[in-house]
N, C-alpha and C positions, 0 to 999 in steps of 0.2 A: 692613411693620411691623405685629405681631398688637398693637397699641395698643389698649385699650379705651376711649373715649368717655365721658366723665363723664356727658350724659347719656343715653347709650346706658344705665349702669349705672344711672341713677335711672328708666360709657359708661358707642380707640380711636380719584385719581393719574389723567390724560387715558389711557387705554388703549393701551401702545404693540407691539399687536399689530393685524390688519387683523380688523375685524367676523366677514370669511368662516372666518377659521383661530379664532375664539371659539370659532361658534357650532360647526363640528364637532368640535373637540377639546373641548368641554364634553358635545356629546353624543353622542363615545364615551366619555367621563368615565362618563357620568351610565349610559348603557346596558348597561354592561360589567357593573356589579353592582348596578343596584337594584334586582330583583326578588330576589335575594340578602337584601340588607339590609332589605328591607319584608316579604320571607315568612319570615324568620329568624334573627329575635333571640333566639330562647333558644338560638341554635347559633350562635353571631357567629365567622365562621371567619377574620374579618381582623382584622388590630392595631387595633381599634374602641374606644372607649370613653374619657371621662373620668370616671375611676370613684373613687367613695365610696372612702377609705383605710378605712374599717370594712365594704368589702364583703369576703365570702367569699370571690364570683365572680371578681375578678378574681384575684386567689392561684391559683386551682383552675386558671384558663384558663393563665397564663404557665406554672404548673407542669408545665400537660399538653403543650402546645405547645412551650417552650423548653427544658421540664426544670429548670426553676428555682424555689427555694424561696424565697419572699416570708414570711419570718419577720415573727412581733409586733414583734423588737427590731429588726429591718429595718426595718420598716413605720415604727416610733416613731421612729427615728433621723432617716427621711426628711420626714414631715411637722414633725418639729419643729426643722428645719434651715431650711426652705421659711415664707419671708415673704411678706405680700402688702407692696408697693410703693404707698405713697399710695393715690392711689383710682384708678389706673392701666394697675398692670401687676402682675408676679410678681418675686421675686427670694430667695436663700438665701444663709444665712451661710456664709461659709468661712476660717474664721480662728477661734478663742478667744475671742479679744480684740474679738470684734463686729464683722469687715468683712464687708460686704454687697455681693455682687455682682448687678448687674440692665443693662438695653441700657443703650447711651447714649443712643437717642429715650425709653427710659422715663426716665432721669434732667435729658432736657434742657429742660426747663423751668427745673430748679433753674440752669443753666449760664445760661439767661438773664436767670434774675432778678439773679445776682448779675456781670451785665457792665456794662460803659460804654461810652461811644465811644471811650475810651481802652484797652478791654481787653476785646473779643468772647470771652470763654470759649466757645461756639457753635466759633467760627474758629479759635482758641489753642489751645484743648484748655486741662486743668487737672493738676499732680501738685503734693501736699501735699509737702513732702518732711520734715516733721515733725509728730509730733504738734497741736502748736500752729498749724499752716500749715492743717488741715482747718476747712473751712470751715462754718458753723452752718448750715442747712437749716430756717428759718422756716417752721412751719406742715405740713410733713411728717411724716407715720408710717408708722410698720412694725409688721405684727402678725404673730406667731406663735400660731398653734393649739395649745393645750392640754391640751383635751378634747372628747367630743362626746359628747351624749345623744339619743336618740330621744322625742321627747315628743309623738309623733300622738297615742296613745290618752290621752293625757289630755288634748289640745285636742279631740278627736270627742267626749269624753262631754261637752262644754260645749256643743257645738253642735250634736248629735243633735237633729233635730225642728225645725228651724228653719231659716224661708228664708232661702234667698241673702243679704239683704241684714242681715235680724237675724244671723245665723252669722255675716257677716263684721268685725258691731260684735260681737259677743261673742269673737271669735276676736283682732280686736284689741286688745282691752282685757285676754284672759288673755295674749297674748305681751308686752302692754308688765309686766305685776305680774310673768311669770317673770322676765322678761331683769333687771326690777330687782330682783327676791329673788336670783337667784343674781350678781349683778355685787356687790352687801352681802354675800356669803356669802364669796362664793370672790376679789375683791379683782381682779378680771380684765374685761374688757370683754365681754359679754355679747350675742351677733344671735342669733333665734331665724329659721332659714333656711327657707323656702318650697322644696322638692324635690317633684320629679313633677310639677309646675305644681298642687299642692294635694294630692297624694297622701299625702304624708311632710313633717314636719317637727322640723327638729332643732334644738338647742341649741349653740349654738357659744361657747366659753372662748376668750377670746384673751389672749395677754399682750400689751400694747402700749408700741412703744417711740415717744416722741416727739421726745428729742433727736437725731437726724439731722444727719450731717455729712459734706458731700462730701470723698471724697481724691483719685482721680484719673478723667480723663476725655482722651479721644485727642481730637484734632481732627475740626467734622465731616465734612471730606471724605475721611477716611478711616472714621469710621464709617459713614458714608452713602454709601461710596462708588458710583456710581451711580444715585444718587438717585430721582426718577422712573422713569427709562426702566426701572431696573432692578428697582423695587420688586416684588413679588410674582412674580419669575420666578427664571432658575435657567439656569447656573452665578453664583454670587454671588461679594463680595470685600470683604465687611466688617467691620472691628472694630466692632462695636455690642457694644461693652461698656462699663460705668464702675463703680467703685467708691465706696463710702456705709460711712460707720459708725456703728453705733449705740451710744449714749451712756446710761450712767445713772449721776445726785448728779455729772455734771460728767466722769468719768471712763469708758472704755472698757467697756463691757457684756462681762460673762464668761460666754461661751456656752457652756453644756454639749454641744448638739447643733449640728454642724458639718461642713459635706462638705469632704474631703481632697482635693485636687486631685492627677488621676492623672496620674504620669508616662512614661506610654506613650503617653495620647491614647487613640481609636478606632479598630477597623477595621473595615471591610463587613462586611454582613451580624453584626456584634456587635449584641449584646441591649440596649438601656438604655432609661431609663425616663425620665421629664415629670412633674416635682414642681411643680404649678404653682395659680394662679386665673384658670380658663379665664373669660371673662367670660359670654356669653348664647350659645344656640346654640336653635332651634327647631325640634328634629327628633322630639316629640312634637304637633307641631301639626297641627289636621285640618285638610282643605280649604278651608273656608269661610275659617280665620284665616290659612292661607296665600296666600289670593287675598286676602286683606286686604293682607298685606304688599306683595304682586305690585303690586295694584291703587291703593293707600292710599301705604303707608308709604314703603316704597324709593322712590314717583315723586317724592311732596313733598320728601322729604330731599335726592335728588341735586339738586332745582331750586335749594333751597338752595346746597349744597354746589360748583355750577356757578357761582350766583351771589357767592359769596364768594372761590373763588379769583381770578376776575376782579379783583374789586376789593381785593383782600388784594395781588396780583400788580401790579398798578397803581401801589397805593400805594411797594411794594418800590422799583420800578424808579425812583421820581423822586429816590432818594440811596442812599449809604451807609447812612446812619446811618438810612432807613427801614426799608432791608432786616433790619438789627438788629432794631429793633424790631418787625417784625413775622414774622419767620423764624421761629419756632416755633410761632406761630398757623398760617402759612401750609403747611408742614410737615402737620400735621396736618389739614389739610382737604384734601390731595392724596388723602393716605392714606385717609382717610372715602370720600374720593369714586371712590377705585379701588374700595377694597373691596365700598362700595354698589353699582357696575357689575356686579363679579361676582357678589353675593350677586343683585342682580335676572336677572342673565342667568340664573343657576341655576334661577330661578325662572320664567321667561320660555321655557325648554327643555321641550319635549311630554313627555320622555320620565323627567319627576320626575312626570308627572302621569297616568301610565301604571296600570292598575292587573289585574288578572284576581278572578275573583268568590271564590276564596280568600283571597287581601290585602283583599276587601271584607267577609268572614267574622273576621280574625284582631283581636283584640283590642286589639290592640298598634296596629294600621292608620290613620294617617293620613285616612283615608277613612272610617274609623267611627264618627267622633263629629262628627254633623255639626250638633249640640247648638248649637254655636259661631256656628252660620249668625245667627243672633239677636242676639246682642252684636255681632260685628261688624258686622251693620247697623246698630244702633245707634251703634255706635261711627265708622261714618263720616256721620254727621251735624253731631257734632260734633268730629271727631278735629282740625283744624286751629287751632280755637279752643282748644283743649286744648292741641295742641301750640307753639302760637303766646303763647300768657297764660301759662297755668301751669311748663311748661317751661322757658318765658322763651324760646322761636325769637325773637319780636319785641321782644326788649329785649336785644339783645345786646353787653355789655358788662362790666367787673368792677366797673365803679360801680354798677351795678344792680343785681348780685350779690350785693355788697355789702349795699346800702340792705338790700333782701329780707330777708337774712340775719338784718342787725337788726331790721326791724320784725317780721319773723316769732320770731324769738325772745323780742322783747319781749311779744309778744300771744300766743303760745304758753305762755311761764314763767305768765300766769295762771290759768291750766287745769290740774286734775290731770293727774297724767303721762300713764294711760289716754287720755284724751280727746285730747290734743295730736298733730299731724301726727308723724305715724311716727318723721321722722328730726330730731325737734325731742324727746325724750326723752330723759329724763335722761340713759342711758350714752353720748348722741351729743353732749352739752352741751360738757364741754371741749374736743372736737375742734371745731365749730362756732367757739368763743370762740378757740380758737389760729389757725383757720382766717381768722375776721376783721379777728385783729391781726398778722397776717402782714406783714412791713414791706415785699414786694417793690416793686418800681417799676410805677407804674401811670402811663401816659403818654396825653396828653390828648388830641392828637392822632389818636392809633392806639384811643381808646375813643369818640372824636366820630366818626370812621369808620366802624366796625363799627357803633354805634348809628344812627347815618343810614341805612346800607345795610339794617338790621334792621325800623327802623319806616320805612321807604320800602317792602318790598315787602309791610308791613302794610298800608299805604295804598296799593298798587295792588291788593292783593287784596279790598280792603272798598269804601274809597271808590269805587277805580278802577274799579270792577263787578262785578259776581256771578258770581261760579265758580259752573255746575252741579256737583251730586253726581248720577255716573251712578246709583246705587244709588237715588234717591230725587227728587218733585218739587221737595225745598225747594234753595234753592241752599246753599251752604258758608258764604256771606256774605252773610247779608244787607244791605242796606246801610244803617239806620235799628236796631242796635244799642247796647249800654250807653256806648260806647265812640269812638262816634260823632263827639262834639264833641274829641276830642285830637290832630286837625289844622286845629277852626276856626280858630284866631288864628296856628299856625303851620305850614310848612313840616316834612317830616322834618328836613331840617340843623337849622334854626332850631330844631327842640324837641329835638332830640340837643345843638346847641351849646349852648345855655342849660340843659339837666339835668346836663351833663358840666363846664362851664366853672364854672357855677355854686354847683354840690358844693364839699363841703371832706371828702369822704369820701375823697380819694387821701391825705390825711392820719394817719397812723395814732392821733395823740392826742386829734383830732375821732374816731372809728371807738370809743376805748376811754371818752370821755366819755358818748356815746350806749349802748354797750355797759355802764357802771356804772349809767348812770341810768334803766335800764331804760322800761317804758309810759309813763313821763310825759315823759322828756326826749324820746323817740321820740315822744310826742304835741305836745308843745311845742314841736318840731324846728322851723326855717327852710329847714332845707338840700332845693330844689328836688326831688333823687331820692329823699328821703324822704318829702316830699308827693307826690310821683309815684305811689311805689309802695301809700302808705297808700289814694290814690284807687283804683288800681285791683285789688289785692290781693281786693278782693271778688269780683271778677269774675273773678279767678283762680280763687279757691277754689269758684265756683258750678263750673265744669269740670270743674273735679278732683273735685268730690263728684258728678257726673254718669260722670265718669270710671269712680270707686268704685264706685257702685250699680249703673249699666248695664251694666258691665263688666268689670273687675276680680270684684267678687261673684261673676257667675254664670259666667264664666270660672272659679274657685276648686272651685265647685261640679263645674261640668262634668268638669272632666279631674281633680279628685278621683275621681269614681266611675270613669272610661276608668282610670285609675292602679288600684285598685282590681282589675279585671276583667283588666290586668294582671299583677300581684300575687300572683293567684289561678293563674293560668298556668303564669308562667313566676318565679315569685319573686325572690330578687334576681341572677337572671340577666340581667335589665335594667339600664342604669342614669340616671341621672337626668340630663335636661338642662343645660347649664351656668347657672350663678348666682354667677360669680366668686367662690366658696369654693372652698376648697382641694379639687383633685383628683390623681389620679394617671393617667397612661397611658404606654404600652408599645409597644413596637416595635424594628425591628435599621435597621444603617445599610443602606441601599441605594440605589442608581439608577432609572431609569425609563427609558422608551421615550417618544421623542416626534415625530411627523412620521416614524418609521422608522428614528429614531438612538436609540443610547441615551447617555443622561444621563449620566455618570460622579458616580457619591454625593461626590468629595470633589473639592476645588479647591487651588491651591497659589499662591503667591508670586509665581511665574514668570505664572501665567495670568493674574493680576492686573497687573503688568506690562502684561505683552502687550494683555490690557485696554483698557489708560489709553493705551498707542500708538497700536492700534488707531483710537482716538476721537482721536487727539494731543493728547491731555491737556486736554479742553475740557471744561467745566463741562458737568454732573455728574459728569465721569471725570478732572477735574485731581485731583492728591495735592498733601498739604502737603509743602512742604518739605522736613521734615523727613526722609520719606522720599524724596524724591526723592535728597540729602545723604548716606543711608546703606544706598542702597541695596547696594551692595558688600558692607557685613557682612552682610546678610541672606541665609539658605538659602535658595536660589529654592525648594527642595521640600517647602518646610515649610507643613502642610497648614493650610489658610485655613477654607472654610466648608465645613458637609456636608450633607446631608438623610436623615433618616429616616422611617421611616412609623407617625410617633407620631402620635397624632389630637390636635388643639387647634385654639384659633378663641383669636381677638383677648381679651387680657387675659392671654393665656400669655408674652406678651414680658418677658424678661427669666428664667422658671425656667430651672433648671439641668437640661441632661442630664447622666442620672448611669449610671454602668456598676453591675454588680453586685453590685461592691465599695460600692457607696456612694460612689465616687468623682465628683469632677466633670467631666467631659469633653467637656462643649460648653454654648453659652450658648444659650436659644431664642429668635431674634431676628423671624420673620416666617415665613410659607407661600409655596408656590409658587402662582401662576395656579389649581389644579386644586385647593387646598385651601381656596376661597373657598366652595366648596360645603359645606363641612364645617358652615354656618349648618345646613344642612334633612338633611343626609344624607354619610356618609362610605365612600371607596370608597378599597382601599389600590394600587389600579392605579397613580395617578400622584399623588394626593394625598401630600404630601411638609411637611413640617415642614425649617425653614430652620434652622441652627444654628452659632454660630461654636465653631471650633475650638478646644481649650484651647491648641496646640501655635503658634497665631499671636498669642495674648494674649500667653505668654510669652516669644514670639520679640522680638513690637516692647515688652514692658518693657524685655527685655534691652539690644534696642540699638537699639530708637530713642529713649525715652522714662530711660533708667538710672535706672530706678524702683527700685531698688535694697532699701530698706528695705519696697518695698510685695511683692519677689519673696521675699526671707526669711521674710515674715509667712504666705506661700502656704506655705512649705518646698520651694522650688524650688532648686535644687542651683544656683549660680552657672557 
């Protein structure tokens, strides 16, 4: 699942292959072509790239390579078909009448806010079979891109001549007065995007849609089928798809730009293309910020990530109705914690770290800006208490979330727009306020849970004793901090039950009281997670402003100028790292070799089957019902999932492959094992993009599902 991480964005499984068969299939992964890709990017001779729709380069490449012309009205038709997905994932219209297709893990959250004990949508699957039967989607959006401006040179003549840390207050305060001149101007939602990690930045028009409504959705053991074991590998067998539509004045949104669904399907080796929002990728990073990551970031996160399946997995097993409620938390921390694995092994392999005195010469090198060495010491001094306070790692819960939300909005709205935390500005204000009155279900249990597990291994890492920083004498925690006294009178349980039990924040008409009555009712408040967070909110924001200044700034600066020296090279024959904005990339269908076999690029009906025998139908590999009941109408050779050698990383889940036609021809639902690397570096030997078939979606409407009204609306020939 390429899931993006929420806060991976501010994002997106136990490894079921042997250590030994990783590490040398990653590095002949990683050896086959990285002195390729690190001494040759203004000649990128592989299907590389998630590239800028306003790039040249890419046009020039596919044209020269495939023979194919990437027209303006091509180009426009495709970016303005192509949605992002909540804060999530990717997804595109295909229909007139505003239906939205994206994965089923990308839409399943909404399946579990609106289940019971009486009625697992997650388990049941969902099909509207009317208008009226589509279900409202609380607090969800979808935006469409509608234009894009390049506005570097007029942020550089703001901040010419001034340090890191003044350029990056001045830098902030002229993108909050753009995004809000042109959001008054143009009547559209308005991000001014950070590309080149400071090199370029652009102006992003969105049009945004907020009524959201589910129509159909498969069961999850057929969309998941294979769950774990089978995540991030390859042959696959799953319907990860679901259907969404967007709504405007109450009525079906009329979409001018829309992908047609092709009634051929794909074949190997065919050309198609990834209309999507790739989320983060760090394959401009120099050494120094890479051994951060090695060293820092991937170790804290999977300890996390280890520690919460445990006790997510725990909770599941003592009922039904736990596993319910906690299946799509748990779900997703599998997937964090595979992906984590691999993205660290990648990083953990000699031979990404390989270099010759030309790659230490090129400007573009990984190796050349070792500028960075300096923040990231900085930065791990205090990176834990950063990520533990401000990120919220150690207040994990939606009541917390919550509180935050409000007290930060309410102490935020008193500050000009300029001066207020980034994503507390005006054009992010309505989404914020739909976001807090969202009426899902918040269960008390499963948030005393998480919060105990969260501020417990707070207090083993503070109170319990001092983590050394290899990098430095001081330790990580010290133990005689601001924060000190918030286990004297209690226990973790005891201050998670009593903030969680004690809230009236799971309530939504408590959430919109405090939300009208802005600073004062938010300072007048009783409710426990409001005092909680107002105490410690300061001590959040000391990190994040250490964050800012030590790090973020001169990070800006830095690989500004390496972008730059770039620039100068090889122009926009480069292209920009991912930033979960809209990109585009390219590639044909094909297979791989692996252990000495090859891969066959597409899967079928019958293999899936066979499959689920195989395993004799035992959880992760039982099917529902449904299909088990119809399987006889079904063509055993009707092709299921494929892989291509499209480039993406997590946040692509859910766009459309689309053929040449502009048609749509597969959905993009995860990577193979060998595209976990595609974080720091991309190699199209075995690197493989995951995609369901259009030709199985319409097989199981047909007859498993008699979706009937949802296959006329595609123009699928009955």
């Amino acid at each position: 699942m390429q899931q993006l991480s929420f806060q991976l964005f501010t994002h997106p499984f136990p490894l079921t292959f042997s250590v030994l068969r990783r590490q040398v299939l990653t590095f002949i992964c990683y050896t086959a072509l990285f002195l390729l890709t690190v001494l040759s990017l203004s000649v990128l001779c592989a299907d590389e790239g998630m590239w800028l729709f306003e790039s040249n380069s890419v046009t020039a490449q596919v044209k020269e390579k495939y023979g194919f012309n990437m027209t303006d009205d091509w180009m426009e038709h495709i970016f303005k078909s192509s949605t992002r997905f909540g804060r999530s994932g990717s997804a595109s219209f295909v229909s007139p009448n505003g239906l939205i297709m994206t994965n089923h893990h990308v839409g399943a959250a909404q399946l579990q806010m609106h289940s019971t004990p009486e009625n697992d949508m997650l388990k049941n699957g969902f099909y509207a079979k009317t208008l009226s039967d589509e279900i409202p989607c609380k607090g969800l959006e979808c935006i469409v891109m509608d234009s894009v401006k390049d506005i570097t040179d007029e942020l550089e003549k703001i901040t010419t001549g001034l340090q890191p840390e003044a350029a990056a207050k001045a830098r902030r305060e002229a993108i909050s007065k753009i995004e809000q001149e042109e959001a008054n101007k143009s009547n559209l939602h308005c991000e001014v995007v950070t590309l080149f990690q400071g090199g370029k930045y652009h102006l992003y028009r969105y049009k945004k849609y907020t009524d959201i409504r589910l129509v159909w959705a498969p069961e999850q053991d057929i969309a998941a089928f294979g769950g774990d074991p089978d995540n991030y590998e390859y042959p696959r067998y799953c319907v990860d798809c679901s259907f969404f539509r967007a709504y405007e004045n109450d009525k079906p949104a009329q979409i001018q730009h829309y992908l047609k669904w092709a009634t051929n399907g794909v074949k190997e080796n065919e050309l198609v293309f990834v209309s999507g929002f790739p989320g983060t990728t760090n394959r401009a990073f120099t050494r120094s910020h890479l051994e951060f990551q090695r060293d820092f970031y991937f170790p804290e996160r999977l300890a996390r990530l280890y520690r919460r399946e445990v006790v997510y997995s725990a909770f599941a097993e003592r009922s039904l109705e736990n596993k319910r409620r906690i299946a799509h938390d748990l779900d997703a921390v599998k997937n964090y914690r595979k992906r984590a694995i691999g993205q660290l092994d990648a990083l953990q392999t000699p031979s990404l770290w390989k270099s010759n005195e030309e790659a230490k010469e090129s400007a573009h090198s990984r190796f050349h800006g070792d500028a960075m060495a300096l923040p990231c010491f900085r930065l791990s001094e205090f990176y834990i208490n950063y990520c533990y306070f401000e990120t919220g790692e150690a207040f994990n819960s939606q009541t917390f979330r919550l509180a935050r939300q409000l007290v930060r909005l309410a102490l935020e709205k008193e500050k000009p727009n300029a001066e207020r935390l980034r994503e507390y500005r005006d054009g992010n204000i309505d989404s914020i306020k739909r976001s807090i009155l969202n009426d899902s279900p918040i269960y008390e249990d499963v948030e005393i849970l998480k919060l105990t597990d969260s501020l417990s291994m707070l207090f083993e890492y503070g109170n319990g004793g001092e983590r050394q920083n290899p990098n430095s004498a001081k330790p990580i925690f010290p133990r005689n901090i601001e924060w000190s006294t918030m286990f004297s009178k209690n226990s973790p349980k005891e201050l998670a039950t009593k903030l969680v039990s004690g809230s009236k924040l799971r309530d939504v008409a408590e959430r919109r009281k405090l939300l009208d009555g802005g600073f004062t009712a938010i300072n007048a408040s009783d409710d426990p997670m409001i005092k909680f967070v107002l105490q410690y909110d300061s001590l959040a924001r000391k990190y994040r402003k250490l964050y800012e200044e030590q790090f973020e700034a001169p990070m800006t600066e830095i690989y500004a100028n390496l972008a730059k020296k770039r620039f100068q090279k090889y122009g926009d024959k480069i292209y920009p790292d991912a930033t979960f904005t809209l990109r585009i990339s390219f590639g044909v269908v094909k297979g791989y070799e692996e252990a000495g076999k090859y891969i066959k690029p597409v899967t079928n009906i019958a293999g899936m089957f066979d499959r689920a025998e195989s395993m004799k139908f035992k959880e992760p590999f039982n099917l529902p019902q449904s299909w088990l009941d119809n399987k006889n109408k079904l063509d055993p050779k009707t092709r299921f999932n494929l892989v291509t050698t499209n480039d993406i990383i997590g946040g692509n889940s859910g766009s459309p492959l689309i053929n040449t036609k502009g048609e749509v021809v597969g959905l993009v639902f995860d990577g193979n094992i060998y595209s976990l690397s595609n974080n720091f570096i991309y190699t199209e030997t075995q690197s493989r993009c995951v995609a369901v078939h259009v030709d199985v979606i319409i097989e199981s409407l047909k007859k498993i599902y008699n979706a009937k009204r949802l296959i006329e609306e595609l123009g699928i020939k009955n």
